[in-house]
N, C-alpha and C positions, 0 to 999 in steps of 0.2 A: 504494500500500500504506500505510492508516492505521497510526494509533499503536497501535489497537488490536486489528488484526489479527497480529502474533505471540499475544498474548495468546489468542486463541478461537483459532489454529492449537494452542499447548500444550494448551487445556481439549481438541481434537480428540482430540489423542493422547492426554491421561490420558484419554479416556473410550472408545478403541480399547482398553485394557490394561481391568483390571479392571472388570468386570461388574456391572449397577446395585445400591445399596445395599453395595456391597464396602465398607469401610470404611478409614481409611489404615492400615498393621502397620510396625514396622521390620522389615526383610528378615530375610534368612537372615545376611546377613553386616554387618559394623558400620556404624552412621551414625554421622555428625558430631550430636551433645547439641540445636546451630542448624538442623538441616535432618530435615523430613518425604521419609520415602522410603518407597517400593515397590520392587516389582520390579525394574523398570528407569528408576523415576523419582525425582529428586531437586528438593526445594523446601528452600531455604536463604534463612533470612532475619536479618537484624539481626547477625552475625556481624561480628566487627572483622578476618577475615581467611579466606583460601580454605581450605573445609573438607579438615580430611586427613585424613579417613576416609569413603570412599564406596564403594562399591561397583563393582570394575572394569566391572563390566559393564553403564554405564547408557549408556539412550539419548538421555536427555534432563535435564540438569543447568537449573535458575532459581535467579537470584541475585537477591536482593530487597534494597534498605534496607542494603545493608552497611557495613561502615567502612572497607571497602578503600581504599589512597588508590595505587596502581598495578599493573596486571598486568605482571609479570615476563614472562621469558622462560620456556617450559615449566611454565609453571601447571596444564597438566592434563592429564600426561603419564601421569600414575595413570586417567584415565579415557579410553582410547582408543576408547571402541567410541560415543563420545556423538556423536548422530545431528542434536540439535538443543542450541542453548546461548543461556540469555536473560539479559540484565541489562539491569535497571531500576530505576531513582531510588536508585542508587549512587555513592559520593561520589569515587570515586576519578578521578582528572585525565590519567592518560596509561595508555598502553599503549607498551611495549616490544615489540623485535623480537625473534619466532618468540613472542612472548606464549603463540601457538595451537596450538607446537609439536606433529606428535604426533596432532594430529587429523584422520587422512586420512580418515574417515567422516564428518567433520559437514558437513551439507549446508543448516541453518538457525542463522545467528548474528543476533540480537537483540539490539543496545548502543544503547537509549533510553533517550531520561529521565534521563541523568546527568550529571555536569559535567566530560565528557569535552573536554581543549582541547587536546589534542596526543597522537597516535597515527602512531609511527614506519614510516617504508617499509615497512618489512619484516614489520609486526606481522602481517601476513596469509599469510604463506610457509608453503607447504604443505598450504592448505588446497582440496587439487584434487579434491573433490565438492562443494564450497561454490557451493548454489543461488540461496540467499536470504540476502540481507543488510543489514542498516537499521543505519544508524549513525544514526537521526532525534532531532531534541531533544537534539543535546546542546550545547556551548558552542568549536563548532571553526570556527575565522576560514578555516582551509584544509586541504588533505587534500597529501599528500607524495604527489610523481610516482614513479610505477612501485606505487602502492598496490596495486592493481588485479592485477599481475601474476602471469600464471600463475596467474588463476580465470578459467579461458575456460568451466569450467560456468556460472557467473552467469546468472540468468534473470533475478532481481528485486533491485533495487537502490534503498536510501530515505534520502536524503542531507537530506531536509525537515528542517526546523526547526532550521539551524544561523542565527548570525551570519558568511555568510561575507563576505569581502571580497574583494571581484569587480577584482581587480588583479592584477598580473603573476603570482599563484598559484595561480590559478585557469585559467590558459592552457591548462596538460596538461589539466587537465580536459574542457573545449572539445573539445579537439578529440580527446581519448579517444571521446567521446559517441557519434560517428558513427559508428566503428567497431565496436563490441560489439552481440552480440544480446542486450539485455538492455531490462528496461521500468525505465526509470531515475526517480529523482523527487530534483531537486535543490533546490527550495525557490528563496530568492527574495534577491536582495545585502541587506545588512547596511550596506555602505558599499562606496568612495568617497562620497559626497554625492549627485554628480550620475547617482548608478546604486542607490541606494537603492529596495527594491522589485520592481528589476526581474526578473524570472524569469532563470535561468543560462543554460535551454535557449536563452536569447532572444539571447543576446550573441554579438554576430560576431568569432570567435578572431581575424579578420583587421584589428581595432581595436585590439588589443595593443600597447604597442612593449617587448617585453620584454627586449630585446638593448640590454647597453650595452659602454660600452669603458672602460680607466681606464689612464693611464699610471705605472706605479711605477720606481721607483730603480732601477737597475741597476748603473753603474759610472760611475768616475769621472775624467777624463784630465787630470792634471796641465797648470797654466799656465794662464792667460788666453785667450780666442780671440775674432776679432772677424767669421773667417766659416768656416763648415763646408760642403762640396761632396761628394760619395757619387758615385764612379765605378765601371767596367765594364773592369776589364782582362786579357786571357788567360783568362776566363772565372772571375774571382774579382773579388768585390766589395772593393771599400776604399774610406775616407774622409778628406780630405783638409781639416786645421785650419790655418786663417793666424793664427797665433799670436806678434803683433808683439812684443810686451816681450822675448822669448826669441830674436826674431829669425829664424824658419825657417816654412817648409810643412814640417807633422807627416804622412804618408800613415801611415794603419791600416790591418788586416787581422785579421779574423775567424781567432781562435787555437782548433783547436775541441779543441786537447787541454784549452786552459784554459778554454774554455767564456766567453771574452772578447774583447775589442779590444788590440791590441798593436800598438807602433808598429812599423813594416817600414821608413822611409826617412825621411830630410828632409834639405831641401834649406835652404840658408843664405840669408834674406833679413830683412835689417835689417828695421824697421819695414812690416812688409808689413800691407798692409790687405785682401787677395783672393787668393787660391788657386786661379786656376778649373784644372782639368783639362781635355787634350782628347786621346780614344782616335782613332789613325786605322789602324788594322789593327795592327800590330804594334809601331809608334810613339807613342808615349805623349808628349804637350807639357804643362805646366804655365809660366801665366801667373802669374806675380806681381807682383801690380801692389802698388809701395812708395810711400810720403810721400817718402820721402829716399833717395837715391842713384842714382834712375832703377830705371825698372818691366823685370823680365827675361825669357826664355822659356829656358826648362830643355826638354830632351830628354832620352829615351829610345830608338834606334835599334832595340835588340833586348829581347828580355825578357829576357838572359842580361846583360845591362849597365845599369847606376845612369845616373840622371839626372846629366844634365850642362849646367853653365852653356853658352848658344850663341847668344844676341842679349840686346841692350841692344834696347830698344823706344822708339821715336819719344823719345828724351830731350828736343826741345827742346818739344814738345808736351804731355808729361802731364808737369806740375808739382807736383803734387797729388790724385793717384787716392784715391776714395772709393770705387768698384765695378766690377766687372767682372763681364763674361756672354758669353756664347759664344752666337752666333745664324749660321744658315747661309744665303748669301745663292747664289743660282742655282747651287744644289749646291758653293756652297765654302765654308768654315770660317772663318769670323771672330770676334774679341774687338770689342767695344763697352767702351771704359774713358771712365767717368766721372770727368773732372776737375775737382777742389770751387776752383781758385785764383783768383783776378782775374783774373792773364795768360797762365792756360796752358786750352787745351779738351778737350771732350769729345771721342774721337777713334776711329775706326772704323780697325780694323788687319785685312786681311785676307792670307790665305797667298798667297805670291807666290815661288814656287822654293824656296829652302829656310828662310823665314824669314816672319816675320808684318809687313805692312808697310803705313803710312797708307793708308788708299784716302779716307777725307771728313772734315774737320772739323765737327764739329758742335756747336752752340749753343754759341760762342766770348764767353767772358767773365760768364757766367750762375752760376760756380759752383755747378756741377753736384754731387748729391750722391746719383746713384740711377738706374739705366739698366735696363730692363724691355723685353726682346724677344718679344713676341708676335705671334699669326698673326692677321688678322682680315682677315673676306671673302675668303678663300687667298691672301691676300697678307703679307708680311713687315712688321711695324711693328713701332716703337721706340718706348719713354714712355720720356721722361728727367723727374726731380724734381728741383728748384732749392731753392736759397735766395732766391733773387730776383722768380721768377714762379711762376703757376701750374705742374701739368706741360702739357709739351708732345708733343702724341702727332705721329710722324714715320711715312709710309709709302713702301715701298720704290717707285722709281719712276721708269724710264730708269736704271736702275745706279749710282742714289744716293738716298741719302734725300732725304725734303722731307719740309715743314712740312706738316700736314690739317688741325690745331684744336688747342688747347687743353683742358683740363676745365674747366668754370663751377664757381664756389663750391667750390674747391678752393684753398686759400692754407695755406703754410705745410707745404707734406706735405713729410716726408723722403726716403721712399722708395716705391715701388709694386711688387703683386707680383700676381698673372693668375691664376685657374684657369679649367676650366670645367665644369661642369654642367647636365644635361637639353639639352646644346645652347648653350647662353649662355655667354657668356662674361662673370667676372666679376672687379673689380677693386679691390684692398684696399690703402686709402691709409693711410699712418706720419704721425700728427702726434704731433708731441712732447708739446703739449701742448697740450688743446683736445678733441674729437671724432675718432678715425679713420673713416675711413669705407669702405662698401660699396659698390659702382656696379655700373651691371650695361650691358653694350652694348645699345644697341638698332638698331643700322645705319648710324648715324652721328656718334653724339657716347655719352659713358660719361655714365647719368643715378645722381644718387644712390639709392642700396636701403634704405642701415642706416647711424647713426649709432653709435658707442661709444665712450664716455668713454676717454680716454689720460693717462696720467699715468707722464710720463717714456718714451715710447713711441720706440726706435728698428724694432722689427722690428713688419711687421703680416704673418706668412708665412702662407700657405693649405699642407698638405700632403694628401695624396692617401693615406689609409693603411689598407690592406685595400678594404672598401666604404663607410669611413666620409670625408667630404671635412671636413678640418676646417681653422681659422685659428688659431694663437693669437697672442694681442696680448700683446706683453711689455713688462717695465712696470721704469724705475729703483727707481722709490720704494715699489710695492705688489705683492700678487703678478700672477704675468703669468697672462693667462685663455686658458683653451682652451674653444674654439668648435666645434660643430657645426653640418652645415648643415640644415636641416631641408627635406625633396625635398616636404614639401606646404605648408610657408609660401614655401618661397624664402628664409629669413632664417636666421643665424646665429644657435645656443643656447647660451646657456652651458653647458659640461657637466664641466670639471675646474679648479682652479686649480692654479699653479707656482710656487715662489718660497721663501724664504731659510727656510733657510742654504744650503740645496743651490743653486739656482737663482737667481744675484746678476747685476741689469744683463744680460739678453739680448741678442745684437746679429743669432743668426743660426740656424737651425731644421732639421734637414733627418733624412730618412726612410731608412733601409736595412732592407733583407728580408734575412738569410740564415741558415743554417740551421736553416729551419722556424721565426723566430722576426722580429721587428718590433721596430724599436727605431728612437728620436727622440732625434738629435744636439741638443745645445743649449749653440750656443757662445755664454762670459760673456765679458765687456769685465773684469769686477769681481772673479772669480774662478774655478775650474778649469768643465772643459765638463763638460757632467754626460750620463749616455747614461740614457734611459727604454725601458723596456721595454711595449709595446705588448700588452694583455691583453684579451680579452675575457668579458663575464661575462652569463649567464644568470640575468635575474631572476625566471624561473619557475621556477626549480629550486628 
């Protein structure tokens, strides 16, 4: 449908009405001083504003050349029986919503030729005989989702000769397309660059990536913390802060009169560096592995009773704990504590009657500063990261670990941390300072994937939140980056930053769901833990 077919559709109908050589009359009832009228026809031109005086009873109102600069809502509620409505090379910029109020007859609207650049959702509501309709030539980069709605008459539809911009705004469009019986004509991008020209009809909605995510502020938990763990107990989620200067494991609990995190317990542990939790049906353990005084195991017997101090853990063994992790070895529950000291090692504790208890020493005198339990090829391995050497990856084997390899061109990592996706399994290495990096398995050695600048780097965590898999690198000195992973490069994107004043020195990251909502724990060394709230947002809307 050209530009010039509304035009020869109105000469159709003014020459359906009066009879040849008829010549134009003011009606029987009042015109606007700006507009030729007849019977049931109205031509208005050069007018600074909507005429208000017409005749209720037309069927066809044209707006020519005016000085309008917006239609309102209910601009033509005085003329309800108007069958057809045109405007053209009019200067006015938007249209407002229910603009059209009112007008349940009109079945031909005509808005070409103006410098039309923004026309709200709603501007179309109510118009359910609306057959034909040309928004063509005017100056609109994109059209608002749900325009369309509830004009299921639509037969013909003329979107030609905008500037649009064939970007996430254009999505609803797409894939409105397919659905509607209607002869549609969208004209051709405007931009990005590399879509310049190209026909609308022509774009695959499945090229989009219109879905992002963004983490905001939420709350904020008093003290320091050097590592955050998220458990499962009694069927209520909590989260669990080692927060040394203060001396204790913090457990929280989702308050939902107050619509936040509140502490529900802690337990008393000087200088603690790790908190890990461990649920075993109705008994709840927490490891605290400490710098000074010997690392403890806290119990829980029932749900009706607080945790209670009930072993001292391998004292003459961990001297100095920098991590702890919980890994399950031929269905039994064990801690892995990493030992950072000269003389004291890394040491495998597993349950033994009523207590958690040596079963292996491991990489003795390496100052240990980082213990990573993963599954690779269905068997149980162990990465430990040193100050000393590379890491060294351990597999389970005869009911002890051993040695498998090492990582090549890996020096200086602090700490390492696993996920996995499409099937792989991948690996994100802590340098302080230098390059972190990516690795990806391939069968039998971890090959490098992705290089990223660290600067002051103790945490490189991957978390797993909703469908998004993401890393963030946290940073002493700059802000810390949040990463996504992208499923058709394989490679981590940048996609938020984190950092001061809220977010000071990160040491430790971690993810809880509950009620209906997503939030990312972020314990600081430097200052209080800060909670983010997990959002997602529609860029085609």
């Amino acid at each position: 449908m050209g530009g010039a077919a509304p035009l020869l559709l109105l000469l159709l109908l003014l020459l359906d009405g009066p009879g040849p050589g008829t010549a134009w009359r003011a009606p029987k009832s009042k015109c606007s001083p700006s507009c030729s009228c007849s019977k049931d026809t109205a031509l208005c031109e050069g007018s600074t504003e909507l005429p208000r005086s017409l005749p209720p009873t037309l069927l066809s109102l044209s707006l020519v050349r005016t000085g309008l600069t917006q239609l309102k809502a209910g601009s033509f509620l005085k003329v309800p029986s108007l069958h057809l409505l045109l405007f053209t090379s009019n200067s006015f910029s938007v249209i407002e919503d229910d603009a059209f109020a009112g007008l349940s007859h009109l079945q031909y609207l005509f808005i070409e030729d103006n410098k039309i650049g923004s026309i709200s959702k709603n501007a179309l509501r109510g118009l359910r005989s609306l057959t034909h309709l040309s928004l063509a030539n005017n100056h609109l980069e994109a059209l608002p989702r749900f325009l369309f709605r509830g004009l299921e008459t639509l037969t013909h539809v003329d979107l030609r000769g905008n500037p649009f911009q064939c970007d996430c705004r254009v999505l609803w469009l797409l894939q409105w397309l397919p659905t509607v019986n209607a002869s549609v004509g969208t004209g051709a991008c405007a931009g990005p660059t590399a879509l310049t020209h190209m026909q609308l009809h022509h774009l695959d909605p499945k090229t989009f990536k219109c879905r992002a995510i963004e983490l905001s502020w939420f709350q904020t938990v008093r003290e320091s913390a050097l590592g955050v763990e998220p458990f499962s107990y009694q069927g209520e989620l909590h989260v669990i802060l080692a927060q040394p200067f203060v001396g204790r494991c913090l457990i929280l609990a989702w308050d939902y009169s107050l619509q936040r995190f509140q502490p529900k317990e802690e337990l008393a542990a000087p200088s603690v560096v790790a908190c890990k939790p461990l649920v075993l049906g109705p008994r709840l353990f927490v490891l605290a592995a400490r710098l000074w005084g010997g690392s403890q195991l806290w119990e829980r017997s029932r749900p009706d009773l607080r945790l209670t101090l009930t072993q001292a853990l391998a004292p003459r063994r961990l001297l100095r704990p920098n991590d702890a992790e919980l890994l399950w070895l031929e269905g039994d529950p064990c801690f892995v504590v990493a030992d950072a000291s000269k003389a004291g090692s890394t040491t495998l504790l597993c349950r033994d009657g009523p207590g958690f208890y040596p079963r292996q020493s491991l990489h003795a005198w390496h100052r240990d500063t980082d213990a990573e339990a993963l599954e690779l090829d269905g068997r149980p391995h162990l990465l430990l990261a040193s100050a000393s050497q590379r890491p060294v990856l351990f597999h389970w084997l005869g009911g002890r670990f051993e040695r498998r390899t090492d990582i090549p061109e890996a020096e200086d990592v602090y700490a390492t941390r696993h996920f996995q996706a499409s099937g792989d399994v991948f690996l994100c290495l802590t340098r302080y300072i230098g390059d972190s990096m990516v690795m990806r398995w391939d069968g039998s050695m971890f090959r490098l994937l992705q290089q990223l600048p660290s600067r002051g780097a103790h945490v490189f965590q991957p978390l797993l939140i909703a469908r998004d898999q993401l890393a963030i690198l946290g940073s002493d000195f700059a802000f810390s980056q949040v990463l996504r992973l992208d499923s058709d490069k394989g490679l981590l994107e940048p996609l938020q930053e984190l950092g001061p004043p809220a977010l000071v020195a990160p040491r430790a990251f971690a993810h809880i769901a509950v009620a209906g909502r997503r939030f990312l724990f972020a314990a600081c060394f430097k200052g209080p833990t800060q909670v983010y709230q997990h959002r997602e947002l529609d860029l085609s809307a």
